[in-house]
N, C-alpha and C positions, 0 to 999 in steps of 0.2 A: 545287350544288342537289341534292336528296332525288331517286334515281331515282325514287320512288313517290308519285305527290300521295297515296291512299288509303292512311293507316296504322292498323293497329291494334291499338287498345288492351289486346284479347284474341285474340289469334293465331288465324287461320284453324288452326292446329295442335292447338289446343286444343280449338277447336270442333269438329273432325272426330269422333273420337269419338262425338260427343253427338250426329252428324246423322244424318238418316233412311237406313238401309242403311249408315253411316260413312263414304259416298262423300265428304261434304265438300262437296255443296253447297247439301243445304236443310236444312232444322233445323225443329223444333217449339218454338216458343216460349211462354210464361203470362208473360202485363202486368199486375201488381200492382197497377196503376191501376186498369187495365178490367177487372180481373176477367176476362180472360178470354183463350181460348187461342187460339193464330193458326197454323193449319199452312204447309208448306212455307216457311217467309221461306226469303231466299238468307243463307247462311252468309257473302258476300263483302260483304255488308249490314251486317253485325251488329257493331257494336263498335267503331266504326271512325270517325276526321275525317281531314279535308284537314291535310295536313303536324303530325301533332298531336306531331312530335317537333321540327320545325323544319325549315329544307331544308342539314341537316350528312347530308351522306351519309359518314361516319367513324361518326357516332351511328347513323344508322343501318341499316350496316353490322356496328355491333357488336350490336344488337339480334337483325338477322336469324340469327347465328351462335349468340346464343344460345337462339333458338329453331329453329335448327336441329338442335343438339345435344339440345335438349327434343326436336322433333318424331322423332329418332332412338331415345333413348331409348321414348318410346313407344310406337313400333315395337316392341319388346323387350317392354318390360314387359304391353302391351294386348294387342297383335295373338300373340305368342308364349308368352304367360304367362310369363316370365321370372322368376328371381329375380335379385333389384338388388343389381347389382355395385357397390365404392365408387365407381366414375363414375358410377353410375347415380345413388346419392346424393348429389355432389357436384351434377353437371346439378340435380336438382329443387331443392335450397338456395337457387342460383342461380337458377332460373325464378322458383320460388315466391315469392323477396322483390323479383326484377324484376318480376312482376306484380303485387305488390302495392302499390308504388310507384307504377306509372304509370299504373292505372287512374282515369277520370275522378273516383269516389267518393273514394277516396285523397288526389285534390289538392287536394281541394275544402277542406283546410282551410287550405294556404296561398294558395289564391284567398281567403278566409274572409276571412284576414287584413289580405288586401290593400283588401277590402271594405270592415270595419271600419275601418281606417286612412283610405280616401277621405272617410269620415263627417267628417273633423276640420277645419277650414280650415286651410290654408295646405299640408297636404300633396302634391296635385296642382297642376302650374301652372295656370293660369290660364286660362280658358277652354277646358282640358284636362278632358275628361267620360272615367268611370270605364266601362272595356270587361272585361265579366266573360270574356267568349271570349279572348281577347286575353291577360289574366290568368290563367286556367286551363290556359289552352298554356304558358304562362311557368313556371307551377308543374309541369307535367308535366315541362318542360324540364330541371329544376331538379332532380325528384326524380331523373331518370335521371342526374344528374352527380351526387348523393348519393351513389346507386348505386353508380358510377363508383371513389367513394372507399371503401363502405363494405359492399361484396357478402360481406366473409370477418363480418359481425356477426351472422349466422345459422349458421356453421359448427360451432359447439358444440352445434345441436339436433339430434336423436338421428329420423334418418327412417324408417319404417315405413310397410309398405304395407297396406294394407287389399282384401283378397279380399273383395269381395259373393258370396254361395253363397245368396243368399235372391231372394224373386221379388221385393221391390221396388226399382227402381234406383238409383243417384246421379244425381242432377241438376247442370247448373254455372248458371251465371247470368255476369251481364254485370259481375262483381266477385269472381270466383270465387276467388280467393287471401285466404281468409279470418285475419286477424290476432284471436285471442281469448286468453284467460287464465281457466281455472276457480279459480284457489285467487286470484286478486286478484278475482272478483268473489264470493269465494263466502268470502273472509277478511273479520273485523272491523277485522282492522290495517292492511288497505288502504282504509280507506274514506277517501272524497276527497281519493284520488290518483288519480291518470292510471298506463294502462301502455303499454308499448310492444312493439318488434324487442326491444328490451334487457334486457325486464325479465328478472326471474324467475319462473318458474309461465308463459312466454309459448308459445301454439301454436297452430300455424298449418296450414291444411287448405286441400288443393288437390282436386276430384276429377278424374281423369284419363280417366274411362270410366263409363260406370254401372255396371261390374262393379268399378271399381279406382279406390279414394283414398289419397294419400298424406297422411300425419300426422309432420306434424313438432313436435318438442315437448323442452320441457325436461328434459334426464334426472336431474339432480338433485333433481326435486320429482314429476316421476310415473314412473311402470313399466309400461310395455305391453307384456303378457306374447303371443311370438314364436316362430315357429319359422324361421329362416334371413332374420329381418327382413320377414315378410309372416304378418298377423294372417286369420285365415279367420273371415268375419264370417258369422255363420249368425240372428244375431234379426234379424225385421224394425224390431223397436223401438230398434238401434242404427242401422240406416241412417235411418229417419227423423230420430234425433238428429243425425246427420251433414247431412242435407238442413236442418233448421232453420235450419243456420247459414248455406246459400245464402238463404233466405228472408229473414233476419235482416241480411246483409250485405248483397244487392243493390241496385243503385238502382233498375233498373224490372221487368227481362226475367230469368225463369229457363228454363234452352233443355233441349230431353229430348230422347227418340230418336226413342221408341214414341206413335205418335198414341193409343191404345188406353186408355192412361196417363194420359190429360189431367184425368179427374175425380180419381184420387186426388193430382195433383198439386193440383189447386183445392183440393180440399179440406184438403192439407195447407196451402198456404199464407193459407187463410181460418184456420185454427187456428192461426199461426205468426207471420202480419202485426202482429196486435194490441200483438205483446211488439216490435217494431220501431221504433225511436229515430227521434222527427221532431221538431224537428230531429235533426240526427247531430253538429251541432257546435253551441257554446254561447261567446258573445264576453262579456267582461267588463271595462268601462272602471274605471279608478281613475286620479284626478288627487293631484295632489301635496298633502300636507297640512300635512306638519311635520316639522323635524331633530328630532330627538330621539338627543344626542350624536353619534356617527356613522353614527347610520341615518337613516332619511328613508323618513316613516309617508306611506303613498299610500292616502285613501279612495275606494270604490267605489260609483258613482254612474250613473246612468242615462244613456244618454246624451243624451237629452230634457235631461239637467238641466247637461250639459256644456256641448252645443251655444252657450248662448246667451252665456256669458264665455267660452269660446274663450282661454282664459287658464290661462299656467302649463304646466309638465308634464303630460300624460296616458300614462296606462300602459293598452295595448290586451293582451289575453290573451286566445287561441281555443282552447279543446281540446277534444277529441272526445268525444264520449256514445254509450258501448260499449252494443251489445245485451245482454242478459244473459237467455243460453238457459231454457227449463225443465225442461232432461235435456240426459243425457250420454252420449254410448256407456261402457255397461258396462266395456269394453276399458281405458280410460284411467283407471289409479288411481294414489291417492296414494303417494309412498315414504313410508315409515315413519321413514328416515335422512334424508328431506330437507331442503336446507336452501338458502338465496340470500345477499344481502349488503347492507347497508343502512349508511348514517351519519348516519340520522335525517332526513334532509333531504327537500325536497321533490320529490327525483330519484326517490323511492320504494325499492322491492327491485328487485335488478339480479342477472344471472345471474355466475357465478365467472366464466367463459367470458369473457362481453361485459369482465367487469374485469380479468382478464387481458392481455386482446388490447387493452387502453388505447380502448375506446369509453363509459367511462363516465368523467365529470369528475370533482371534486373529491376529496378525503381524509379519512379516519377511518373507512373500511366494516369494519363487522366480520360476522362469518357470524350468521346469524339460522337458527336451527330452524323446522321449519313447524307 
């Protein structure tokens, strides 16, 4: 059994940083619901369910070691100003796609799935009622044994740190390992595709302090110009670009330091909320319709209209519906040599890296310019 019933989903390690004096145990929070801000919560409050990894103490046990070596690293980089050694880089690869995996928001789309799926008869037994809790720990579970398999599929992004030298801070929030892609949402060639950990053009942003975030990102499609791997960020119109995306990603709570701070937080996230994906996921039934030589055409139908023949094949498909920012930090620009890999299909553009290291399936990718 889990030595700890209380686990969580965003590390007391993480949150220290971000709390009032850094001590780590109250935090300033804004409720994007309520509109509005809530001083001192308890940081041991925040983020957090009964056994939400399961009670494998091996899981987690592995967990705590990698946020031990996170909480170390920050040490270094926050409290010291440090410049990031390659451990220091290797640690945040590894935190960064651990958290982004096992945060509630994140699993929410193979709970999605499982949702959708109970819609159908005969899928659940019988007198068997659909437990979305139940469910959502299962998916939590699940992505951490993903994990498990697939931590080196971020190893190719090129990590940088981000110096704030400006008076407004970074914020994190209750989903703060943010997954985004500027050239898939800002390309014509990507349009209705999905992206991913895998793609190309993918990047990923953690804040680590209000003074200090890391940017992880594809080096084959942008260039974040550096000096010793730490970007010295001086507009305040780049950190706000960076906070949009805590706004944009979160599920409810974004957590700050400075109580002092709370209107220009409201106000940024009154300006930021609108552009926020609701739903964040989008389910699509299609039944079976017709062989056509050795394919087999499935149309897509409501499920209102499924429901009542209950008949045949049906094809369930959940995928996620990406915010899509209205600014960029200046920092992050395109290469001019860039390029990713594609075979036309519906896997989309995928990084050389990820198809290398054999996390991309099938055959025929060839190099696509950007």
């Amino acid at each position: 059994m889990a030595d700890n019933k209380n686990q969580h989903f965003v590390p007391k390690a993480h949150l220290k940083p971000f709390s009032v004096d850094g001590e780590g145990k109250a935090i300033h929070l804004f409720n994007l619901d309520a509109d509005r801000a809530i001083p001192n919560a308890a940081v041991r409050k925040q983020c957090s369910h009964d056994y939400l990894y399961g009670q494998d103490r091996q899981l987690e046990t592995a967990i705590q070691t990698i946020e031990g070596a996170y909480g170390s690293a920050i040490q270094r980089l926050v409290t010291q100003a440090a410049e990031p050694t390659g451990l220091d880089r290797l640690v945040l690869r590894r935190f960064v796609l651990l958290q982004h995996l096992r945060t509630e928001a994140a699993s929410v789309s193979a709970s999605q799935i499982a949702a959708a799926l109970a819609q159908l008869p005969g899928v659940l037994p019988e007198g068997e009622a659909f437990d979305p809790k139940t469910v959502m720990l299962e998916a939590v579970q699940g992505a951490m044994l993903f994990y498990a398999r697939s931590m080196k599929i971020v190893d190719d992004l090129q990590v940088t740190l981000v110096r704030n030298r400006t008076a407004t801070p970074f914020v994190t929030s209750d989903d703060p390992a943010v997954l985004t892609n500027r050239w898939h949402l800002q390309n014509p060639r990507a349009e209705g595709l999905a992206f991913g950990v895998r793609s190309g053009g993918a990047i990923m942003l953690l804040p680590l302090s209000p003074e200090l975030l890391a940017v992880l990102h594809d080096p084959n499609v942008y260039s974040v110009p550096h000096r010793g791997g730490v970007v010295q960020l001086r507009r305040d119109e780049d950190v706000r670009a960076l906070n949009d995306h805590q706004i944009l990603n979160c599920a409810a709570n974004l957590y700050f330091r400075r109580w002092d701070g709370r209107e220009a937080i409201a106000e940024a996230a009154r300006e930021t909320a609108p552009h926020r994906r609701d739903p964040r996921h989008r389910t699509t039934y299609a039944v079976r319709d017709q062989a056509i030589g050795e394919h087999i055409r499935y149309e897509a139908r409501p499920l209102a209209d499924i429901l009542p023949q209950a008949e045949g094949e049906v094809l369930v498909h959940t995928e996620s519906l990406r915010a899509r920012p209205v600014r960029w930090p200046r920092f992050l620009q395109y290469r001019r040599d860039g390029r990713m890999y594609s075979n036309g299909t519906r896997t989309g553009f995928v990084r050389e890296g990820c198809l290398a290291a054999g996390f991309v399936d099938g055959v025929g990718y060839r190099r696509v310019k950007l």
